[in-house]
GUFIBA-946369 format. One record per residue (C-alpha): residue number from 1; z negated, x, y. Coordinates in Angstrom, 2 decimals, m for minus. Layout:
+-----+---------+---------+---------+
|   i |       w |       u |       v |
+-----+---------+---------+---------+
| NUM |       Z |       X |       Y |
...
+-----+---------+---------+---------+
//
This chain:
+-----+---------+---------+---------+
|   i |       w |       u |       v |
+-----+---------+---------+---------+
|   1 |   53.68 |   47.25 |   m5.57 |
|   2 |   53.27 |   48.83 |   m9.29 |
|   3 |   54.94 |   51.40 |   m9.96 |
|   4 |   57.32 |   52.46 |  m12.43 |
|   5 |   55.68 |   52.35 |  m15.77 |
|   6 |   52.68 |   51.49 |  m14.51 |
|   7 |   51.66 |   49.47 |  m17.17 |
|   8 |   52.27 |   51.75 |  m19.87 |
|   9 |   49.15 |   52.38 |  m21.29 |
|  10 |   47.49 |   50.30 |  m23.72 |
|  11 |   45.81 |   47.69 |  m23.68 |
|  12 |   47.50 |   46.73 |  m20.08 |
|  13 |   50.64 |   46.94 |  m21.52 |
|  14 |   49.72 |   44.63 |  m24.44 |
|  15 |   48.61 |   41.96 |  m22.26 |
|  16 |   51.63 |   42.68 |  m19.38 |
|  17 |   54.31 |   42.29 |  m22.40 |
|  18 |   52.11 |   38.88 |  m23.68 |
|  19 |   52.52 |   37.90 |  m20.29 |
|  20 |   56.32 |   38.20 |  m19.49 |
|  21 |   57.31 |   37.13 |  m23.13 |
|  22 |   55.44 |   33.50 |  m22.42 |
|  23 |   56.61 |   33.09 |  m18.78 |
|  24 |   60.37 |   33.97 |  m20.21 |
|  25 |   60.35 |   31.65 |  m22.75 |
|  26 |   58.42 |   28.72 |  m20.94 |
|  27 |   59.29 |   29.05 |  m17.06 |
|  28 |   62.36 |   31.75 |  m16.59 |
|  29 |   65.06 |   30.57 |  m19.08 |
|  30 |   64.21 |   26.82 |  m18.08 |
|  31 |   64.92 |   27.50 |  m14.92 |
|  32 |   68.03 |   29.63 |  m15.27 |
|  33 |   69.60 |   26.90 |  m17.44 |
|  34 |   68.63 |   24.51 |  m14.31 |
|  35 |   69.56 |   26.95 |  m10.91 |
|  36 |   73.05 |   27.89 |  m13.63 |
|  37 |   74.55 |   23.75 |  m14.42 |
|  38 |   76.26 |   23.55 |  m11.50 |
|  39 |   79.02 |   26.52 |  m11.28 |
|  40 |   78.94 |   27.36 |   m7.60 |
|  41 |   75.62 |   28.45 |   m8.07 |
|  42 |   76.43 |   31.17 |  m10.49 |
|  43 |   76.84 |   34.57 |   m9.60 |
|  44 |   81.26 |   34.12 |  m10.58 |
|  45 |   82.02 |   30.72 |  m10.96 |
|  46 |   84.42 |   31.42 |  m14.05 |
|  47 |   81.03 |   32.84 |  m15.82 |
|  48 |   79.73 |   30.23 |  m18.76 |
|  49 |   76.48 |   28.67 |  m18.26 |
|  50 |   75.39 |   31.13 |  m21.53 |
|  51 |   76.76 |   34.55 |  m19.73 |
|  52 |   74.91 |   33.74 |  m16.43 |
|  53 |   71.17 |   32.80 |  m18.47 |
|  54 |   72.10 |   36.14 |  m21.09 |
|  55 |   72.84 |   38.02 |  m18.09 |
|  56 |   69.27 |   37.45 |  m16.18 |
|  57 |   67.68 |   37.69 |  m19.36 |
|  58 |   68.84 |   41.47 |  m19.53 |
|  59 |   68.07 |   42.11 |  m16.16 |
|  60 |   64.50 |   40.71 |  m16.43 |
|  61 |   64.08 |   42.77 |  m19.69 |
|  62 |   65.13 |   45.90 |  m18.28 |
|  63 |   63.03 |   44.99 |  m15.21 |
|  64 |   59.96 |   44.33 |  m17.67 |
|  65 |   60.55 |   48.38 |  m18.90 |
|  66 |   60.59 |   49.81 |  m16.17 |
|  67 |   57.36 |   49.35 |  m16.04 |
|  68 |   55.56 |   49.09 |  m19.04 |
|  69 |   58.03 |   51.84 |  m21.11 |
|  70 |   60.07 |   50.76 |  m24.19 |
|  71 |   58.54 |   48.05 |  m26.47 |
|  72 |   58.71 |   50.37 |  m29.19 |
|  73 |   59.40 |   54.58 |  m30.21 |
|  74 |   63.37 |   54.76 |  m30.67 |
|  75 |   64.77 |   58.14 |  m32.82 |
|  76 |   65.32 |   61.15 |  m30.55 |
|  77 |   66.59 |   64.64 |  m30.43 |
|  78 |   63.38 |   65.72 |  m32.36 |
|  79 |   64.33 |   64.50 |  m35.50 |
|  80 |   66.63 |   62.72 |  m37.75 |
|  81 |   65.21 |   58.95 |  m38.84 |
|  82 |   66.18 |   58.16 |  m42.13 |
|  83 |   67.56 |   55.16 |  m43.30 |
|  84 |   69.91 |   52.92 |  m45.29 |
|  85 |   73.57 |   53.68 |  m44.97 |
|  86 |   72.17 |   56.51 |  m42.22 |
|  87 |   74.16 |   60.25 |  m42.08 |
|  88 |   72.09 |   62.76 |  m39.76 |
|  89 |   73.17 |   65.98 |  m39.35 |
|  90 |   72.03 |   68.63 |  m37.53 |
|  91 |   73.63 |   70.54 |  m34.66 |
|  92 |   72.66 |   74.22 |  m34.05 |
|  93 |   72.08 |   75.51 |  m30.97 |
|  94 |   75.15 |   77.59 |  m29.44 |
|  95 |   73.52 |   79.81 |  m26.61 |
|  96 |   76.87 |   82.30 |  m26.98 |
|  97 |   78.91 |   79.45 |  m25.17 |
|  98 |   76.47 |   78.37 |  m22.34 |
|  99 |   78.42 |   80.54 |  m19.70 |
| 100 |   79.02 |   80.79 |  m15.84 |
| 101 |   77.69 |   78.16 |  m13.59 |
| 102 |   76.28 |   75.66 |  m16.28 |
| 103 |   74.12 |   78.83 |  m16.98 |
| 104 |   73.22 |   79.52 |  m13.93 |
| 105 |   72.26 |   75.92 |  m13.31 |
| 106 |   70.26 |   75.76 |  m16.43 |
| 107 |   68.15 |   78.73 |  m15.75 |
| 108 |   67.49 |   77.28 |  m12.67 |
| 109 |   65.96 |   73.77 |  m14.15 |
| 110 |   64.30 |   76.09 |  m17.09 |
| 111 |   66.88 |   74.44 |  m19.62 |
| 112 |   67.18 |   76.48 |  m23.00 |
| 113 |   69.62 |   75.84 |  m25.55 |
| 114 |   68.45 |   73.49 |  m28.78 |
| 115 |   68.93 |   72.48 |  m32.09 |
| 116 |   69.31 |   68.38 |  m31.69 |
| 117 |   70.62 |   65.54 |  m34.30 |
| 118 |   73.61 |   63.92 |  m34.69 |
| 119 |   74.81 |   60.91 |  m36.87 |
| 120 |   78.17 |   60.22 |  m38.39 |
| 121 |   79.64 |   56.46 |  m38.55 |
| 122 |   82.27 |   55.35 |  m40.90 |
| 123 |   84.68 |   52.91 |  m40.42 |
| 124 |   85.34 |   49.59 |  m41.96 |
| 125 |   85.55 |   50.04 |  m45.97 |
| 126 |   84.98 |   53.73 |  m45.68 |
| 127 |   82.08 |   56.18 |  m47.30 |
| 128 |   82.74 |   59.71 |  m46.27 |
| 129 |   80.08 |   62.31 |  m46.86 |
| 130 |   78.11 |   64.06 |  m44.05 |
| 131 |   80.14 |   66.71 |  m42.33 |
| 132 |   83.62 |   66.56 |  m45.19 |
| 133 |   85.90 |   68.97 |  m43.82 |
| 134 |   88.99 |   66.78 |  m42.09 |
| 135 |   92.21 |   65.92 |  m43.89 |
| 136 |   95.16 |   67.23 |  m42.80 |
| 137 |   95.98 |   65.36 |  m38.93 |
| 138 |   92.50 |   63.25 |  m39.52 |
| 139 |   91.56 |   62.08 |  m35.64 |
| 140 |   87.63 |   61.43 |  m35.38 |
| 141 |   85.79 |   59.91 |  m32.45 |
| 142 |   82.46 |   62.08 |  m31.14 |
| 143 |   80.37 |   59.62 |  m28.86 |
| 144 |   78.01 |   60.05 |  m26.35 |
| 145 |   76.13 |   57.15 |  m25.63 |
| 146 |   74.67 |   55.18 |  m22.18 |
| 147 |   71.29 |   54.71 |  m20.75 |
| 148 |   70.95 |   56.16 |  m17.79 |
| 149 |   70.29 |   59.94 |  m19.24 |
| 150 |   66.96 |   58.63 |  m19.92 |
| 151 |   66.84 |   55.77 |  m22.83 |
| 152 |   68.69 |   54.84 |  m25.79 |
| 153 |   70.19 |   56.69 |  m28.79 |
| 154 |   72.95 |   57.81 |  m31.15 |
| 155 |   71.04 |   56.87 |  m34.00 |
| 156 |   72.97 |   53.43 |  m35.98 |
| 157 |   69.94 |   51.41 |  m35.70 |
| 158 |   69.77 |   51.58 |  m31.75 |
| 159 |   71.18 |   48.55 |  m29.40 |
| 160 |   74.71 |   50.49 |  m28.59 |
| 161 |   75.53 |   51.22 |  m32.13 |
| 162 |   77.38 |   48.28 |  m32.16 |
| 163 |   80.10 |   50.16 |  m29.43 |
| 164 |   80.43 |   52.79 |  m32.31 |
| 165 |   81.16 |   50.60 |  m34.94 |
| 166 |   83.78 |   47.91 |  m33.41 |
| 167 |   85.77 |   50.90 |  m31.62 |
| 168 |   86.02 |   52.21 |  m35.37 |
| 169 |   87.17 |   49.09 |  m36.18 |
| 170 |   89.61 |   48.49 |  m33.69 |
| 171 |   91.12 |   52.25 |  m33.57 |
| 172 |   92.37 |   52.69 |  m36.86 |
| 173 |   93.53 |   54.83 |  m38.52 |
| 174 |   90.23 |   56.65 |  m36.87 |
| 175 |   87.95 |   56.60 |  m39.92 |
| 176 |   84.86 |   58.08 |  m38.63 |
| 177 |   83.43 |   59.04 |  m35.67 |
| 178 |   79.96 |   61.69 |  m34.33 |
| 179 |   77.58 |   60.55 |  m31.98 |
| 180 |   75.24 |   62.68 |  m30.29 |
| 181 |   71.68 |   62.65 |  m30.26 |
| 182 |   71.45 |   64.53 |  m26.84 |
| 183 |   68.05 |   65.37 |  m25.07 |
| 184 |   67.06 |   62.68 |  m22.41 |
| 185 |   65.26 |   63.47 |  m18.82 |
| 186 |   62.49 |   61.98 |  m17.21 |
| 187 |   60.11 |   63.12 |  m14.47 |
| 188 |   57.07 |   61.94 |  m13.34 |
| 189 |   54.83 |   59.59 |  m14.20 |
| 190 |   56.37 |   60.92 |  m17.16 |
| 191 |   56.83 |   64.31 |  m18.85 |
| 192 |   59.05 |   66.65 |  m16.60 |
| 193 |   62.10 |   67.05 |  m19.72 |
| 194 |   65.35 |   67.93 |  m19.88 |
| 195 |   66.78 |   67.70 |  m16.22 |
| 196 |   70.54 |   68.70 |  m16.03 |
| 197 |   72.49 |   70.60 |  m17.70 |
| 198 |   70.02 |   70.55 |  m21.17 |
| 199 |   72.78 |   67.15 |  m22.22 |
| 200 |   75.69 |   68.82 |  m21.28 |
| 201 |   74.69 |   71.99 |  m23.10 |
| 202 |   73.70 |   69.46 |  m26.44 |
| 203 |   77.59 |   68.01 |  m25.92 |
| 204 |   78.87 |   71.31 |  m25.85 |
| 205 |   76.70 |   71.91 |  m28.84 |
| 206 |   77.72 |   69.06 |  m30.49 |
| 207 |   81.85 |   69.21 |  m29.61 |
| 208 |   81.65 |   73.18 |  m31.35 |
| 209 |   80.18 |   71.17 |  m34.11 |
| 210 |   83.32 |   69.59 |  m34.87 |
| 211 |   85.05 |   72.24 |  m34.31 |
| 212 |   83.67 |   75.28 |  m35.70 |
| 213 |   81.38 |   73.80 |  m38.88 |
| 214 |   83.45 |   70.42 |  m39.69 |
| 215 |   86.71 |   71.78 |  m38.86 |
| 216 |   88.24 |   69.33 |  m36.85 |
| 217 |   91.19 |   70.90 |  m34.82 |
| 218 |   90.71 |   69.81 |  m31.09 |
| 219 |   93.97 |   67.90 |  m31.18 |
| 220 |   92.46 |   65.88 |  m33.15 |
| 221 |   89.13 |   64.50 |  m31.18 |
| 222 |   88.78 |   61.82 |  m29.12 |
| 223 |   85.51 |   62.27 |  m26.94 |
| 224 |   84.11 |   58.64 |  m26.09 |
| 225 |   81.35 |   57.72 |  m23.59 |
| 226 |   79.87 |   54.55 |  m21.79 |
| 227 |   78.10 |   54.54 |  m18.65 |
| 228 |   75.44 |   57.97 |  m18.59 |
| 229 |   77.48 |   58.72 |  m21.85 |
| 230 |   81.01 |   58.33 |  m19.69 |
| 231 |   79.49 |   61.34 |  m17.02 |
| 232 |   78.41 |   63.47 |  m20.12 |
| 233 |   82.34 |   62.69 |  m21.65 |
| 234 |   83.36 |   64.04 |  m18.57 |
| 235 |   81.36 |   66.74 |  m17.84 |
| 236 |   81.78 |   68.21 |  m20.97 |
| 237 |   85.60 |   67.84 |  m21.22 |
| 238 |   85.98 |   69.60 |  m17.58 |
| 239 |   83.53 |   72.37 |  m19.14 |
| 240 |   86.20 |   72.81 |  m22.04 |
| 241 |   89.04 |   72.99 |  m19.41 |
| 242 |   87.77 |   74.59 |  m17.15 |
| 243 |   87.10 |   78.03 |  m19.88 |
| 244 |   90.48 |   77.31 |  m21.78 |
| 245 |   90.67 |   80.88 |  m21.27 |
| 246 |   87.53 |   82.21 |  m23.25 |
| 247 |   88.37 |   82.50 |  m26.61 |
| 248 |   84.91 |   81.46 |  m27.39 |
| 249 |   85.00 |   77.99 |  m26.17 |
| 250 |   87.05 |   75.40 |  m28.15 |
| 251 |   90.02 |   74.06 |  m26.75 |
| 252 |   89.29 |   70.71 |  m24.78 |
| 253 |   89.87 |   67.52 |  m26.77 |
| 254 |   93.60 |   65.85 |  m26.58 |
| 255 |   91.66 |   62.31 |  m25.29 |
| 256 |   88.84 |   60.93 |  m23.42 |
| 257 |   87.81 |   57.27 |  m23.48 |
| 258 |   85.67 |   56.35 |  m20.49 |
| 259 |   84.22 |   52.71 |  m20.12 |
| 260 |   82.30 |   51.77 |  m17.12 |
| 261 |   81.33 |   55.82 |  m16.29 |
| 262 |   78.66 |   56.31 |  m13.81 |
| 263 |   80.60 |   58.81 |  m11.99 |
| 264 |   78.92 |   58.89 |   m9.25 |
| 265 |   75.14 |   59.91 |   m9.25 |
| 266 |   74.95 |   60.54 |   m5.35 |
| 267 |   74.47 |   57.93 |   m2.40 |
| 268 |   78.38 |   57.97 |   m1.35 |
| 269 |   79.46 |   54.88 |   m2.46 |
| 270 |   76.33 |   52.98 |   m0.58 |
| 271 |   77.31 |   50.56 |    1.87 |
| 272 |   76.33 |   46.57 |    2.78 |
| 273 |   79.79 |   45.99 |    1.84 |
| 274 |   79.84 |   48.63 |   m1.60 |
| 275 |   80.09 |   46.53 |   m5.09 |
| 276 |   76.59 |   48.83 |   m5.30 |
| 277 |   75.29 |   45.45 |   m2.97 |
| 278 |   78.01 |   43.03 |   m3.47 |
| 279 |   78.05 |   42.53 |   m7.20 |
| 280 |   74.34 |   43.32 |   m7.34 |
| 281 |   73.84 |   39.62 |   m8.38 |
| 282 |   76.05 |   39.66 |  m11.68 |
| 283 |   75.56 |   43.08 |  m12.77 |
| 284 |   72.53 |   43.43 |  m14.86 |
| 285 |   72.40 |   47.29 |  m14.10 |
| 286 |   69.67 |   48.41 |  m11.71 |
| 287 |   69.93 |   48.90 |   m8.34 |
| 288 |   70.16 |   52.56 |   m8.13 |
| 289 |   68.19 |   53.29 |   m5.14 |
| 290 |   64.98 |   51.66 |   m6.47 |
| 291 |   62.53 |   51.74 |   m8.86 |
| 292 |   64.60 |   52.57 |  m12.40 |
| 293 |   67.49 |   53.26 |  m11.00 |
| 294 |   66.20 |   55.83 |   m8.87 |
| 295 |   63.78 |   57.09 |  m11.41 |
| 296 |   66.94 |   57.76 |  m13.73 |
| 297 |   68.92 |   59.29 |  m11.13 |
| 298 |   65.98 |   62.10 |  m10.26 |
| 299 |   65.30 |   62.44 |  m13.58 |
| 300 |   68.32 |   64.23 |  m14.33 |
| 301 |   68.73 |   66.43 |  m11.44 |
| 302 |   65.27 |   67.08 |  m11.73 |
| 303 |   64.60 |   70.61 |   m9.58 |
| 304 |   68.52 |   70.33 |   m8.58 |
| 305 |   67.64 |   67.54 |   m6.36 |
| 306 |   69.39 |   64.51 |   m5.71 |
| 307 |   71.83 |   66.52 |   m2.98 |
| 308 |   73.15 |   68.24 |   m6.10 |
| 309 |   74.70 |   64.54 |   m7.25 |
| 310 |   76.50 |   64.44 |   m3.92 |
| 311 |   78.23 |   68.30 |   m4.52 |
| 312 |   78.27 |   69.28 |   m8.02 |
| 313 |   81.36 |   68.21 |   m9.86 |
| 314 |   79.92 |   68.08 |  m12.92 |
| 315 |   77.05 |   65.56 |  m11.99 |
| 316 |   78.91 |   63.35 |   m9.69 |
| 317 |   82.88 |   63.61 |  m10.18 |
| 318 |   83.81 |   60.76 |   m7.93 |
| 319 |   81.47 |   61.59 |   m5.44 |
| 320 |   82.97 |   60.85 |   m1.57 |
| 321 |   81.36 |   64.13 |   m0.49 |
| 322 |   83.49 |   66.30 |   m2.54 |
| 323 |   86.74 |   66.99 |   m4.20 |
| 324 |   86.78 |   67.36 |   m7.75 |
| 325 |   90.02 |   68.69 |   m9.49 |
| 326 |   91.23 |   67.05 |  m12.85 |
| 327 |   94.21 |   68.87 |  m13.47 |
| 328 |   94.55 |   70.22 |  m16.77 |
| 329 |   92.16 |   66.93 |  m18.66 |
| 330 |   93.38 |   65.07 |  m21.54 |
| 331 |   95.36 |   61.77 |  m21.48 |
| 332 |   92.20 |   59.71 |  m20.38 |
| 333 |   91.51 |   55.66 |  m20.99 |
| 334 |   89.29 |   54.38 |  m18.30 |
| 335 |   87.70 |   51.18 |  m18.09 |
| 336 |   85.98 |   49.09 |  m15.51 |
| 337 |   84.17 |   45.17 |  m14.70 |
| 338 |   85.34 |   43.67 |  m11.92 |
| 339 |   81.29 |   42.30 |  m11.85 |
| 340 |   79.41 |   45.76 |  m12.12 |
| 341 |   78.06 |   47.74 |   m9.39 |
| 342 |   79.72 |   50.50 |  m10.56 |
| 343 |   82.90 |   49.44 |  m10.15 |
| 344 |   83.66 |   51.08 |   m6.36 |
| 345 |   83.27 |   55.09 |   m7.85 |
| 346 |   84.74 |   53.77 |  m11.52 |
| 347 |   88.28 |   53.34 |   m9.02 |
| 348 |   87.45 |   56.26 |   m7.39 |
| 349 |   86.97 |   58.54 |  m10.43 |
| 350 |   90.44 |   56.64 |  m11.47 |
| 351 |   92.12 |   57.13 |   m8.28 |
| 352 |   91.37 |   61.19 |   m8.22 |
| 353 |   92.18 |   61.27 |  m11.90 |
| 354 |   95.79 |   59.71 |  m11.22 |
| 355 |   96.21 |   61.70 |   m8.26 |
| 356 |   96.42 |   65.04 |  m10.31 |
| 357 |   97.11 |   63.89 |  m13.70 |
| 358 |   99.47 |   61.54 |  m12.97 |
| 359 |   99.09 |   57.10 |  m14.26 |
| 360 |  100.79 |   55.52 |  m17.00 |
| 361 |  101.41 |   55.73 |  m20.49 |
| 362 |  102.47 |   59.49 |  m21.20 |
| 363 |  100.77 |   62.26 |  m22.36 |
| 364 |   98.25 |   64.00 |  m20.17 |
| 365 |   98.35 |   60.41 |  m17.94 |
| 366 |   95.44 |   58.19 |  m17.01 |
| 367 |   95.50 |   54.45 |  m18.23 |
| 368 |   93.34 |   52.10 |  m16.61 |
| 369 |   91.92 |   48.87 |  m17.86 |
| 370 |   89.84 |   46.38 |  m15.52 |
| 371 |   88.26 |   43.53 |  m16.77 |
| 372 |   87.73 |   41.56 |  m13.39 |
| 373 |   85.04 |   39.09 |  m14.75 |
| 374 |   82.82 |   42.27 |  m16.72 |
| 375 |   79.79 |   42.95 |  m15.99 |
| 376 |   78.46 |   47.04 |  m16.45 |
| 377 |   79.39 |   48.46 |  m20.27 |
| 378 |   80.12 |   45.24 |  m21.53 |
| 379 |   81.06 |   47.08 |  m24.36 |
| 380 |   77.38 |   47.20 |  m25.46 |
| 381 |   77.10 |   43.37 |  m25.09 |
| 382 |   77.84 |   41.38 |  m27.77 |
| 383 |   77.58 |   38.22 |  m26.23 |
| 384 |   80.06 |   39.68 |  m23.34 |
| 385 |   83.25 |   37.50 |  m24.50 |
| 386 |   86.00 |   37.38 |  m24.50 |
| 387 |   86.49 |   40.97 |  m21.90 |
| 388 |   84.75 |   43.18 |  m24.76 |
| 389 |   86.96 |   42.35 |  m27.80 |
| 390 |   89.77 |   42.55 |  m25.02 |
| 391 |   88.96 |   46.27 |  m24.08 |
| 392 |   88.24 |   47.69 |  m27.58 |
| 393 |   92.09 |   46.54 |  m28.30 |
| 394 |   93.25 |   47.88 |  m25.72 |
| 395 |   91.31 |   51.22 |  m26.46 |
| 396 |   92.94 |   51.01 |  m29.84 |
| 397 |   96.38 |   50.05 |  m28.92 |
| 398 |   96.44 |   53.08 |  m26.53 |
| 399 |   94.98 |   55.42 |  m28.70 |
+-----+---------+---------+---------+
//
């Protein structure tokens, strides 16, 4: 069996991408059109003969990287890629609030503070400069994006810019919104980079940003994440709560948006009966005890190991092995697809999160949204109709 990335190195790779791009095109999609015509044969019978072929397609694609790499060098936390209509800004390191456990932990996995992008987004029929100090009451959006904590990017030419955009366009009067250009991990084959907590400490980074050099009053944010983004959204507001009392850390956010959060990076929610196995045939998202999956997963604990995802609250905040509090968080939006593996620890994380906050449509509450039909982040599918138009209004109508 080759393993991951094994073909990542040229001029296998070359001929392994040559070879999977002609056997897509000329023997996988005819055959997916074929196996999908009749409707019991589809992974949800309600799914359109489009969603099912789109929805392999991904799969096989993300398959296809996991072991040659990424077709092609996306921006990172090294630099700021230029571009039309592109605002980078950079976001200083902030050693002075790195305190208590997350310090400990980061000393621990060698993790330093460092200086990393971020790129502002505007929203429909706006131009606002790079980093204008807030009017009066303005709300902004600051975005942490999926991938697994090891691919994809804030930048607005990446494949989940489009999440950025539409919620912009369907939360007015939100005008502009941040997203974060945090470090990413990977271990071996690869480079041995950025293990937790080197994101979290780039969020915290990043949310003093706002704060402290824009001037947005924390009243006034709204952190967002999907999937690896929705854990970092998390993380980082339950670091802000959980210091309310330091007068050096801001003051946590007054809203968190979570849609299809992987909030749960341990093996507690494994089972032959787990939507981990059952909805393993719709969900595009790897199974997370092999190959990618797996890869991604000890990637980010790196030297914490993976029985840190099954105990730390910060990694794993749904986890069945412990209890994590969420008193004192924000009014929180959660969403969820009935179709994504995920979905068992997304009710979990909701469940907790009711259970001290309390569910329903005041302040400090939880609001939950589940789109039974959805496959995993839908939100960064643009093909995923009509359940991803449906959530971003309902993100905007409760925001």
């Amino acid at each position: 069996m080759v393993q991951i990335f094994g073909y990542r190195h040229q001029p296998v790779k070359g001929l392994y991408l040559t070879y999977q791009a002609f056997s897509t095109i000329f023997v996988r999609l005819p055959f997916w059109v074929i196996i999908y015509l009749p409707k019991y044969w589809r992974p949800r019978p309600s799914w359109s003969l489009k969603r099912c072929v789109m929805s392999n397609l991904v799969k096989h694609v993300m398959h296809v990287i996991a072991r040659s790499g990424d077709f092609f060098s996306r921006p990172n936390h090294l630099a700021i890629t230029e571009g039309p209509g592109v605002k980078g800004a950079w976001v200083e390191a902030t050693p002075h609030l790195i305190i208590g456990e997350v310090a400990t932990w980061a000393s621990v996995a060698n993790v330093k503070p460092a200086r990393i992008p971020g790129y502002w987004y505007d929203g429909p029929g706006a131009d606002i400069p790079i980093g204008q100090k807030p009017m009066p009451g303005e709300n902004v959006i600051y975005c942490l994006h999926g991938g697994g904590y090891t691919q994809m990017s804030a930048h607005p030419n990446s494949e989940v810019s489009a999440v950025i955009r539409d919620l912009l366009r369907h939360c007015r009067p939100v005008q502009r919104a941040f997203a974060l250009e945090y470090r990413l991990s990977s271990t071996d084959p690869l480079p041995r980079v950025n293990p937790f907590p080197a994101a979290l400490i780039d969020a915290i980074a990043g949310y003093n940003y706002l704060v402290n050099i824009v001037g947005f009053d924390p009243s006034n944010i709204i952190i967002e994440g999907d999937s690896a983004g929705g854990n970092l959204s998390l993380a980082l507001t339950r670091y802000l709560v959980e210091h309310r009392d330091r007068p050096e850390i801001p003051a946590p956010p007054s809203r968190l948006v979570t849609n299809s959060p992987w909030a749960d990076l341990s093996n507690s929610h494994d089972g032959p009966n787990a939507s981990l196995t059952t909805n393993g045939d719709a969900d595009y998202l790897f199974d997370l005890n092999t190959m990618r999956g797996l890869w991604s997963r000890q990637s980010f604990v790196g030297p914490h190991g993976l029985d840190a995802a099954a105990s730390n609250r910060y990694i794993s905040p749904a986890s069945r092995s412990l209890t994590a509090s969420f008193k004192g968080f924000p009014k929180t939006f959660i969403s969820a697809g009935g179709a994504e593996r995920l979905y068992d620890c997304i009710v979990t994380l909701k469940n907790r999160m009711a259970a001290d906050m309390g569910e329903g449509d005041g302040e400090g509450q939880v609001a939950y949204y589940e789109a039974p039909e959805a496959a995993h982040d839908c939100l960064a599918l643009s093909w995923f109709e009509p359940e991803r138009t449906e959530i971003l209004q309902a993100i905007g109508k409760w925001l």
